[in-house]
Backbone as CSV, one residue per row, in Angstrom:
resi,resn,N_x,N_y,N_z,CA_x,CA_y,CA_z,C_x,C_y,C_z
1,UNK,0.851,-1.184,0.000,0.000,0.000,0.000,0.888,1.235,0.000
2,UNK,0.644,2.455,-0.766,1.557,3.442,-0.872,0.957,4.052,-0.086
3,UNK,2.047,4.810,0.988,2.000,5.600,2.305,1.081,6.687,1.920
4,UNK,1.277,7.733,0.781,0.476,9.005,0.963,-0.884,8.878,0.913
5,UNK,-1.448,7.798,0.660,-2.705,7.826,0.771,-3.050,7.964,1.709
6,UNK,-2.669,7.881,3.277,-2.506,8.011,4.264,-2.729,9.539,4.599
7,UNK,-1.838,10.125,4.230,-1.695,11.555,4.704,-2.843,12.310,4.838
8,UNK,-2.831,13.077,5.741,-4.243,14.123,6.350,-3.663,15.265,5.786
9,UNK,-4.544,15.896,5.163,-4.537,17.753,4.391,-3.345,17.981,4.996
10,UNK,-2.208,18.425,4.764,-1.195,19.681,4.793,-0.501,18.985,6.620
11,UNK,-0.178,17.327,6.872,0.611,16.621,7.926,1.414,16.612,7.169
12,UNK,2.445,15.738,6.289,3.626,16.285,6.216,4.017,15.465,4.568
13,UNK,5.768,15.580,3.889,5.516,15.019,3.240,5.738,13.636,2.909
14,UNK,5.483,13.027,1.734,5.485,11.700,1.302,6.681,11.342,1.106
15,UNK,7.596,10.349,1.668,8.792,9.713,1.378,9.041,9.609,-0.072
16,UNK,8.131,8.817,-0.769,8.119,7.565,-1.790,8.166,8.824,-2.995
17,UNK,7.276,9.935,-2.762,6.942,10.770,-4.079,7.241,12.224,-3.728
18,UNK,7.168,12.842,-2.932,7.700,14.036,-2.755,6.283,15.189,-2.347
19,UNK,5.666,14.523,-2.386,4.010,15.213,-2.194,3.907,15.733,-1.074
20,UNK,3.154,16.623,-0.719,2.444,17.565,0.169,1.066,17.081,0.741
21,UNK,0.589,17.004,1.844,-0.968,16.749,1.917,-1.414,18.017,0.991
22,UNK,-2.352,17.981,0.935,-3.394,19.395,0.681,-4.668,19.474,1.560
23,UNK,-4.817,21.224,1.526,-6.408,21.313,2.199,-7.618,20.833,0.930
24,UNK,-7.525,20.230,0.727,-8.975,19.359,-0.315,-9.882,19.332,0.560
25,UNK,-9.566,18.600,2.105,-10.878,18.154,2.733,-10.861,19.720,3.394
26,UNK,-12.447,19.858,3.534,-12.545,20.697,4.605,-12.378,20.230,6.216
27,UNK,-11.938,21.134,6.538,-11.926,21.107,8.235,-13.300,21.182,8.974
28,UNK,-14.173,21.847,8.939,-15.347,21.716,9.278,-16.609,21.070,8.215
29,UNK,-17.363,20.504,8.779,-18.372,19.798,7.771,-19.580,21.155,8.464
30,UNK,-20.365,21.276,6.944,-21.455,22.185,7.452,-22.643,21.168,8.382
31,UNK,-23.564,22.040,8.699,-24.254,21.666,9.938,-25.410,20.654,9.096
32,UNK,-25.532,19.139,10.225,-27.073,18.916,9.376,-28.121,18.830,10.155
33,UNK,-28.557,19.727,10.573,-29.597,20.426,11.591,-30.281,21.807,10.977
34,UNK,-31.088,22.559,11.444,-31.368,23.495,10.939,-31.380,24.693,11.352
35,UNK,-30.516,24.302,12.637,-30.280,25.111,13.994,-28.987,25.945,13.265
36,UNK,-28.162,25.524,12.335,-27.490,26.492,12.014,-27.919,27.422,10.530
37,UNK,-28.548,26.748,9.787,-28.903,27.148,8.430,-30.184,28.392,9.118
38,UNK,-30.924,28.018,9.732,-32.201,29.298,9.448,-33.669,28.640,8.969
39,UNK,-33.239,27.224,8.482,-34.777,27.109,7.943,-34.662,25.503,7.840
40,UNK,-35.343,24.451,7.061,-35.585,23.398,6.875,-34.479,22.847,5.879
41,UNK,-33.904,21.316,6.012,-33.220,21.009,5.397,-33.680,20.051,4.790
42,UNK,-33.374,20.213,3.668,-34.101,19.154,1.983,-33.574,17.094,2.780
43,UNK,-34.585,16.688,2.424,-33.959,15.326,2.907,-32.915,14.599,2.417
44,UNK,-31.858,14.161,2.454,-30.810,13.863,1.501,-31.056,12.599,1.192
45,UNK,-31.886,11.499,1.262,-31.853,10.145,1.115,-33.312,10.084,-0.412
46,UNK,-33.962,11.116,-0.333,-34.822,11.666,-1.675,-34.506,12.946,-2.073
47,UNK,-33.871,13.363,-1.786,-33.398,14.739,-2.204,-34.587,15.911,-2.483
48,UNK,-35.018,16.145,-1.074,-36.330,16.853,-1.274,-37.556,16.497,-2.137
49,UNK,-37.638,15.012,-2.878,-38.677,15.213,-4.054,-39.609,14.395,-2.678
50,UNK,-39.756,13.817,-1.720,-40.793,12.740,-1.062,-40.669,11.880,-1.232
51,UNK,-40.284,11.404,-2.078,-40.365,10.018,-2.690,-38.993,9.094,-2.528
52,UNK,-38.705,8.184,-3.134,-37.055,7.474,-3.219,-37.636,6.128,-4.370
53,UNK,-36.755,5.469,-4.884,-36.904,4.267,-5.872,-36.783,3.086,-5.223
54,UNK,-37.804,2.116,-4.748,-37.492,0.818,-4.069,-37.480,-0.133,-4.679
55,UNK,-36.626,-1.520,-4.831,-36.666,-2.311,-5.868,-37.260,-3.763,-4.845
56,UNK,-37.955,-3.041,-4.147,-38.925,-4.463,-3.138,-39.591,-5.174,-3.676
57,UNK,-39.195,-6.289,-4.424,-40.073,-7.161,-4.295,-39.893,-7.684,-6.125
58,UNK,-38.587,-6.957,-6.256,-38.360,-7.297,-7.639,-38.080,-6.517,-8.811
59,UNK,-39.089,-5.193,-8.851,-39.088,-4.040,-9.722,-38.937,-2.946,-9.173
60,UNK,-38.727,-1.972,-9.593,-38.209,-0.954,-9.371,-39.741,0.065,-9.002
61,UNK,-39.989,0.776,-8.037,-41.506,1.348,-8.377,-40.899,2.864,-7.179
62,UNK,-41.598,3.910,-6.991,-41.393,4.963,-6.911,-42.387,4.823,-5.167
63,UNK,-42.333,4.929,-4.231,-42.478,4.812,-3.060,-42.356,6.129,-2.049
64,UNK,-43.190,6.826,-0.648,-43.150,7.638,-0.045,-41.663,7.287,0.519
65,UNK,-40.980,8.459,0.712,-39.664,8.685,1.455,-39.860,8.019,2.981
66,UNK,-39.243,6.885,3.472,-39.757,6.897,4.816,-38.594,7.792,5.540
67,UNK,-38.049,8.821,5.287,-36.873,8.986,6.236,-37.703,10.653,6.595
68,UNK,-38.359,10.997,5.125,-39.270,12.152,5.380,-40.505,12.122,5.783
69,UNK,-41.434,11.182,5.408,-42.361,11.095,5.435,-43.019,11.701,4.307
70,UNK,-42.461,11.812,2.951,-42.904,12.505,1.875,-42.966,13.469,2.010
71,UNK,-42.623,14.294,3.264,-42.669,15.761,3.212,-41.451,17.004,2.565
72,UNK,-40.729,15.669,1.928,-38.995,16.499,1.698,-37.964,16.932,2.106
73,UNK,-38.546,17.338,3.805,-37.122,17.806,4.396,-37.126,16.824,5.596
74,UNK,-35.660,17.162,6.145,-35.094,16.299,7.304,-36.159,16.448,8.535
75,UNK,-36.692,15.056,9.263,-37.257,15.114,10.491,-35.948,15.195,11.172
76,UNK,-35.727,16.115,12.393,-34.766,16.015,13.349,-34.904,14.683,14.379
77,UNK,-34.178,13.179,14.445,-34.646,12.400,15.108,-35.474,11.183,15.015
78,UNK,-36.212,11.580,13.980,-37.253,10.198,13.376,-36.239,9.350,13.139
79,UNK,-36.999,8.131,13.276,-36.739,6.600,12.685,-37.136,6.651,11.772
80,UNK,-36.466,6.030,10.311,-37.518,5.965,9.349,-38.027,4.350,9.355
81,UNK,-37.206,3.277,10.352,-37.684,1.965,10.735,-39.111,1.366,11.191
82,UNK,-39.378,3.068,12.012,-40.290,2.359,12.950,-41.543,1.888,12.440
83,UNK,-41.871,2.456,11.451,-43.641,1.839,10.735,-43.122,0.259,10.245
84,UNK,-41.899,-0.011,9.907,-41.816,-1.271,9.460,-41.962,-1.881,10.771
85,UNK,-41.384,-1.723,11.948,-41.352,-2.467,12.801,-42.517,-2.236,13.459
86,UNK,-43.725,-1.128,13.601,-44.552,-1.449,14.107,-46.091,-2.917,13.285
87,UNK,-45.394,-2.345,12.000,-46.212,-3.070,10.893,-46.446,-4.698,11.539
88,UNK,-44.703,-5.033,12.169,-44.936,-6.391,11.496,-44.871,-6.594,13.052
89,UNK,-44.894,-6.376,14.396,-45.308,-6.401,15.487,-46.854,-6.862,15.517
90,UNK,-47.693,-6.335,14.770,-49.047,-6.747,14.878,-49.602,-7.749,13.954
C-alpha cells in the first residue's frame, strides 16, 4: 500500500513521491440540523422530491420517502424503521 494515501490535508511530506498533503478536505463539515442554516433542510436520502426508488419485491416502483415522510425535508430524530417495525409487530 503506498503511504500518501494516508496523509491528512497539509501533515507532512510523502517519502516515496515528494508530495504535500493538501487542504482538499474541509476542516469543518457544514451543519445537518437546521439550527445552524435558518430554515428546513431538503432530505438527503430523496433529495427533497418525497419520494425514493425501491426495488422491493423485484421491480423498481417509486415509493413515499420513509426517512421524510414525503414531506422532503429532514425530520430532526425520526426513525424511518419504525412503521416497518410497528407493521410487522401486529
Amino acid at each position: 500500500m503506498h503511504t500518501c494515501a494516508l496523509l491528512v490535508a497539509g501533515s507532512r511530506t510523502c517519502r516515496e513521491t515528494g508530495a504535500r498533503g493538501t487542504a482538499s478536505v474541509p476542516r469543518q463539515m457544514p451543519a445537518d440540523d437546521d439550527s445552524q442554516t435558518g430554515g428546513p433542510v431538503a432530505c438527503a436520502p430523496c433529495r427533497g422530491t418525497g419520494s425514493v426508488i425501491s426495488n422491493l419485491g423485484g421491480e423498481p416502483s417509486h415509493v413515499r420517502c420513509p426517512w421524510c415522510e414525503g414531506g422532503g425535508t429532514q425530520i430532526p430524530g425520526h426513525d424511518a424503521q419504525a412503521r416497518e417495525r410497528a407493521g410487522a409487530a401486529e
